[in-house]
C-alpha positions, 0 to 999 in steps of 0.5 A, a space after each residue: 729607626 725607632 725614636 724616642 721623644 720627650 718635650 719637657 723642657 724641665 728636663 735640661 734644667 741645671 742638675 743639681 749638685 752632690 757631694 763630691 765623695 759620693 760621685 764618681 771621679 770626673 763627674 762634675 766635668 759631665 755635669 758641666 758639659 751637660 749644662 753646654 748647649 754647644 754640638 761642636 763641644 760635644 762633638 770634640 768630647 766624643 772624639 776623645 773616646 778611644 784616648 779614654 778607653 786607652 787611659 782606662 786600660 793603662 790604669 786598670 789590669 787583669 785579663 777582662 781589661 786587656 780585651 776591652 778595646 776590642 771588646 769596646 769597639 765590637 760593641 759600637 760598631 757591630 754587636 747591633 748587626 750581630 744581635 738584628 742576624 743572631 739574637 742574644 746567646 749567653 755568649 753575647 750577653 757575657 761579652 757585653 757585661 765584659 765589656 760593662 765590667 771593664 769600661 765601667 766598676 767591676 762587680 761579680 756578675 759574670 758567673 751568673 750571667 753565664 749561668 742563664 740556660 740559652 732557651 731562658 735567654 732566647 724567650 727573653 729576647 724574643 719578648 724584648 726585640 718587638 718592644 726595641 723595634 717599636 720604640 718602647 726602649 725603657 720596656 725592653 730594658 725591663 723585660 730583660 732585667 726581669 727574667 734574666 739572673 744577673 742582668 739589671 736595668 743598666 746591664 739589660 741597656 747594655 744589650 739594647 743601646 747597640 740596637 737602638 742608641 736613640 732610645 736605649 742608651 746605656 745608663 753609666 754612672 758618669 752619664 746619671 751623674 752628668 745628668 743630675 740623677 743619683 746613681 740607682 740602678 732601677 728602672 725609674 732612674 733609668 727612665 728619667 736617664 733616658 729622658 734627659 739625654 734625648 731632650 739634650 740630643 733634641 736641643 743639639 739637633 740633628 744627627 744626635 741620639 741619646 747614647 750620644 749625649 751619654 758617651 759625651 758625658 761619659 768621655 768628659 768625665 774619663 778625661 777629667 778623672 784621668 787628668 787628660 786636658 780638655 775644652 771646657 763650657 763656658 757657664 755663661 754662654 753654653 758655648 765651648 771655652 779655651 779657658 783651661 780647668 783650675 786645679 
């Protein structure tokens, strides 16, 4: 499997704060967990991932959210195999943005990513795929985000983190945030994402990627914005703590 590896340690240095109104709900609770040096927190955050999508579900509506769990869970456990046999279609590809869109602010993409032509599609997956294979993630993101109509960095890390979690995870908001980066959607934020998770999965040890790391941060915020009771880090000791979030 393809590995990225990143050793500056300044990369885990405490994420600066931000204005509340400008973040994301639940974001500080990431930024939290980002600062814990705990793998079992981490452990028990991720494990919290269905209860979030449910809660998501329940607060958001139309048709696009009724698939999302669905839609979430070929996306964890079988969109990879699907794009290593098929490559990208234009149907995939609007799936993976349903899913995006759904888990994540909606935004009118859909109409234009569906509009892409299939060779163009193709032609930018066959560019992309070698670059996946070889590790270089963050070039793989952005030769998608260049050819394709209505596929950004964070879309375009989408379609990649199925096939390589350790060096395409996908850059939600939550997880820029619980990092300490701004959310901008290029691909210089991107790179210092994909930076800071895999140092944090290389200080948690083995068995964790990147994606990891960023769905953890993505779940702990999901539980505080929806209110969910938690576990949190104790700031001193980097360790998990019983002691229960004051509102």
């Amino acid at each position: 499997r393809p590995r990225c590896t990143y050793k500056n340690s300044l990369l885990l240095r405490t994420p600066p704060t931000k204005p509340l109104s400008k973040m994301r709900p639940g974001s500080v609770a990431a930024q939290d967990l980002y600062k814990c040096q705990d793998p079992k927190l981490y452990s028990a955050v991720i494990s919290r991932y269905d209860e979030c999508i449910k809660a998501l579900c329940h607060k958001k509506s139309g048709p696009l959210v009724a698939k999302l769990p669905a839609n979430d869970l070929w996306w964890r456990e079988q969109a990879g195999t699907d794009l290593s046999k098929q490559g990208l279609t234009v149907a995939t590809m609007v799936k993976i943005a349903e899913w995006k869109l759904t888990r994540g602010p909606m935004r009118p993409l859909l109409k234009r990513i569906a509009s892409n032509p299939q060779e163009r599609v193709s032609s930018a997956w066959k560019a992309a795929k070698p670059l996946v294979d070889s590790g270089k993630g963050i070039s793989a993101v952005h030769t998608l985000s260049e050819v394709l109509d209505g596929i950004g960095p964070a879309t375009a890390s989408a379609i990649l983190t199925p096939l390589a979690p350790q060096c395409c995870p996908f850059m939600a908001d939550e997880a820029l945030e619980g990092c300490g980066l701004e959310r901008r959607y290029d691909l210089k934020t991107y790179k210092a994402l994909v930076a800071r998770l895999t140092a944090k999965a290389e200080q948690l040890g083995d068995g964790w990627s990147a994606e990891d790391v960023g769905r953890a941060l993505w779940a702990s915020a999901t539980v505080s914005a929806h209110g969910l009771s938690s576990m949190i880090c104790d700031k001193t000791t980097g360790r998990a703590s019983t002691k229960k979030r004051k509102r």
